[in-house]
Each structure stands twice: as structure tokens, then as C-alpha cells.
C-alpha positions as CSV (number, residue, x, y, z in Angstrom):
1,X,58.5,-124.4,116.1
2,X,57.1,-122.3,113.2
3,X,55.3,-118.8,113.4
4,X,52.0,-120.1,112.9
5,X,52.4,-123.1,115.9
6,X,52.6,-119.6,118.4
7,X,49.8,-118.5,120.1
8,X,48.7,-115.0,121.8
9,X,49.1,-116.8,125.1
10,X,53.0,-117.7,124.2
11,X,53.7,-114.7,123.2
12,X,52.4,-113.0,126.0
13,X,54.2,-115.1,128.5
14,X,57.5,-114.3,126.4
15,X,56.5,-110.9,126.5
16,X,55.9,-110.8,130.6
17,X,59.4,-112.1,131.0
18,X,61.0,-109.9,128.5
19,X,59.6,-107.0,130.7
20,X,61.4,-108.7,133.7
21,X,64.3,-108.9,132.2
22,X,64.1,-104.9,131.3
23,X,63.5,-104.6,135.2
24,X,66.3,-106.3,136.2
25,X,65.2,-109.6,137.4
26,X,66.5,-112.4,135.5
27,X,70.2,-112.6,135.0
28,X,70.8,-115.6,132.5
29,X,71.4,-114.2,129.3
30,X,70.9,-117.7,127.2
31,X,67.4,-118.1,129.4
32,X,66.5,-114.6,128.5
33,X,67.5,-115.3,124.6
34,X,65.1,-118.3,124.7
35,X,62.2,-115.8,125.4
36,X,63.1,-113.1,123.2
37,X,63.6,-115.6,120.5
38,X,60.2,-116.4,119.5
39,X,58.9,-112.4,120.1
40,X,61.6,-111.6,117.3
41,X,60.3,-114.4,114.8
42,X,57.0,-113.5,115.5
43,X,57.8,-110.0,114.9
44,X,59.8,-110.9,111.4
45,X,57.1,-112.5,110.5
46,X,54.4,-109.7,110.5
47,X,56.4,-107.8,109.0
48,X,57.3,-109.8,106.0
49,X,53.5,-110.7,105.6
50,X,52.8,-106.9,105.7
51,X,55.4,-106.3,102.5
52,X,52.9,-108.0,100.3
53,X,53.9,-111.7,98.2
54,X,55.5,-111.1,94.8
55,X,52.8,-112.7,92.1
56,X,54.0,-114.5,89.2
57,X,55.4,-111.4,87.5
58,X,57.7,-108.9,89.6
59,X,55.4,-105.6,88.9
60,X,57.5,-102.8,87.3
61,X,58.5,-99.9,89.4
62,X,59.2,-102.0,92.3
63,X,63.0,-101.1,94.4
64,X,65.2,-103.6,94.8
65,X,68.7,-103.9,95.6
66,X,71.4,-106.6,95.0
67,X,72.4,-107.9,98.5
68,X,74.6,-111.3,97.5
69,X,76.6,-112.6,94.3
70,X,77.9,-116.3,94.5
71,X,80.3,-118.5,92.1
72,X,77.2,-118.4,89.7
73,X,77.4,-114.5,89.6
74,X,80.7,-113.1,89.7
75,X,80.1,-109.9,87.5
76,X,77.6,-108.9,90.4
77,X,80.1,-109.0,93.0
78,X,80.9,-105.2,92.6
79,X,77.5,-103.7,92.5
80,X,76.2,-105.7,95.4
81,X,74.7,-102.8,97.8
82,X,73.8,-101.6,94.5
83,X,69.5,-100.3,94.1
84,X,67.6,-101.1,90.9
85,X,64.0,-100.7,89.9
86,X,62.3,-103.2,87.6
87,X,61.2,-101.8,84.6
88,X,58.5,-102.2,82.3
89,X,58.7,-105.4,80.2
90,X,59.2,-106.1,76.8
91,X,56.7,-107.6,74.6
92,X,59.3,-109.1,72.7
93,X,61.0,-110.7,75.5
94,X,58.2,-111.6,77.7
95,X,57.4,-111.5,81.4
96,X,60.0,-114.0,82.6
97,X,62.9,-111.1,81.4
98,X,63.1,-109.1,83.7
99,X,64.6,-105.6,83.3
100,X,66.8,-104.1,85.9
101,X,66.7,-99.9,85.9
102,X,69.8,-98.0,87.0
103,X,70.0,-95.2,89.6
104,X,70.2,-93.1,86.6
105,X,66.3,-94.5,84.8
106,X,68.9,-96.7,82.3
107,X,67.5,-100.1,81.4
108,X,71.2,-101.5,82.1
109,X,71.0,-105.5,82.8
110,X,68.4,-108.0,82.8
111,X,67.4,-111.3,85.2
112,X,64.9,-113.5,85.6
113,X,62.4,-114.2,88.5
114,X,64.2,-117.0,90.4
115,X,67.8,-114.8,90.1
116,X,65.7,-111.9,91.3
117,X,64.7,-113.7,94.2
118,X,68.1,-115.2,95.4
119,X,70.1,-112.3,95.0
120,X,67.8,-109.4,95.5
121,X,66.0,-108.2,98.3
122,X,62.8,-106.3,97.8
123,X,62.7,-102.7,98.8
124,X,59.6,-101.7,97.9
125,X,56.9,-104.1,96.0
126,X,55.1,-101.7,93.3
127,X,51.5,-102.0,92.8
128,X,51.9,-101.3,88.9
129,X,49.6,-103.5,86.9
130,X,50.4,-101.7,83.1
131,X,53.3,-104.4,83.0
132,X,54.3,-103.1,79.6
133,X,54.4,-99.3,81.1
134,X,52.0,-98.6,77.6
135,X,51.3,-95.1,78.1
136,X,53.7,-94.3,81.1
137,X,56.2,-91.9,81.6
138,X,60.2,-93.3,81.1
139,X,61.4,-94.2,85.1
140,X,62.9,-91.0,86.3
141,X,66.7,-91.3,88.7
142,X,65.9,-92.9,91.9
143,X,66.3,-90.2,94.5
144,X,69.8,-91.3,96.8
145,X,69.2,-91.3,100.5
146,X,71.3,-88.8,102.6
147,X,72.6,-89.9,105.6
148,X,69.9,-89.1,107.7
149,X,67.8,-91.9,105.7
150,X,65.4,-88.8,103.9
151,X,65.5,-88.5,100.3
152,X,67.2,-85.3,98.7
153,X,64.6,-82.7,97.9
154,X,65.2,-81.5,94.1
């Protein structure tokens, strides 16, 4: 069943029985998974909808991080966890090069968009439309996350 084949009504009833089994009043646990199932795709859904759809060209500015590294990549195996930002392109070497931007604003490796999209996840999809960055100040360090998931104020 896909996302789209689910209707209001499905969900509802999923939903009913989810708040039955909250009060106590179902006990099989692979029954209750079946109904919870479908509430949690629906849910993953939205919310990858929401994040916005990456356009031909990966718009500079957006967060990234690396989250796999296969047989193909073995250099990347380190720095996966690691969080980029892609920078402004290059005339020179075109939209399809994509420039990955340290935690400290260095330009330090680059990728294309299909690499990008198997072994990055998107953080943060910029709205930048200067793809060059003609004009634009140099990207600044990104900001590390303390433990409580706020930024560091500087």
C-alpha cells in the first residue's frame, strides 16, 4: 500500500485503535503494529513533502551531512556523521560540481548530484537562487550543536 492509496477514513480508524491501545485495551502487539504502521508512513510522508524537493541544482547554503560510505566511497568512511554546506558553484566547473563547505566555511571536497543524494541526507534545503554566490558574503563556520540540540551563542 502506498501513502497516497490512504484515506482520512483509514487513518482515522488506525488512529481510534491506536488510542485503544493507549487505554489499555488491546493486548497483541503485532495487531497493534499493523495499525500504527500506516499512521507512521503517513506521518513520514508529510513530513518529507514539507522539507521541500531538491530541483535540478542542489541550491548553495543548504546543510547536509554524510550519513553512509560504501565499497565505492571508502575515503568517506571517517567523516560519515560529518555536516557540510553546499557552496556556491563555480562557473568554471558548472552546476553538476558540487562543492562541499567544511564546519570551518573551507571549500574542502567536491561531489556530484546523484553522490549527494545516496550518501547525504539533507539537513536543511536552502532557498538561495544566486547559485554562483556573485555578490555574497564567504560561508561563515557552521554553528556546532551543544548537547541540548541549541546552537552556541557567539
Amino acid at each position: 500500500m502506498q501513502p497516497s492509496d490512504l484515506t482520512v477514513g483509514q487513518l482515522g480508524d488506525d488512529f481510534d485503535f491506536v488510542k485503544l491501545v493507549r487505554r489499555g485495551q488491546s493486548a497483541d502487539i503485532s495487531y497493534n503494529l499493523v495499525h500504527i504502521a500506516p499512521l507512521l508512513l503517513y506521518i513520514g510522508e508529510t513530513i518529507k513533502s514539507s522539507m521541500g524537493t531538491i530541483g535540478k541544482v542542489t541550491p548553495p547554503r543548504s546543510r547536509v551531512r554524510l550519513v553512509k560510505a560504501d565499497r565505492h566511497t571508502p575515503t568517506w568512511r571517517k567523516d560519515v556523521g560529518r555536516r557540510f554546506r553546499v557552496g556556491y558553484y563555480s562557473r568554471k566547473d558548472g552546476l553538476d560540481c558540487i562543492w562541499l563547505v567544511n564546519e570551518d566555511g573551507r571549500y574542502e571536497q567536491t561531489t556530484n548530484r546523484e553522490s549527494l543524494l545516496k550518501y547525504f541526507e539533507i539537513e536543511r534545503l536552502s532557498h538561495e537562487k544566486n547559485f554562483y554566490g556573485v555578490g555574497k558574503r564567504r560561508l561563515a563556520k557552521l554553528r556546532r550543536k551543544r548537547a541540548s540540540g541549541r546552537a552556541k551563542s557567539r
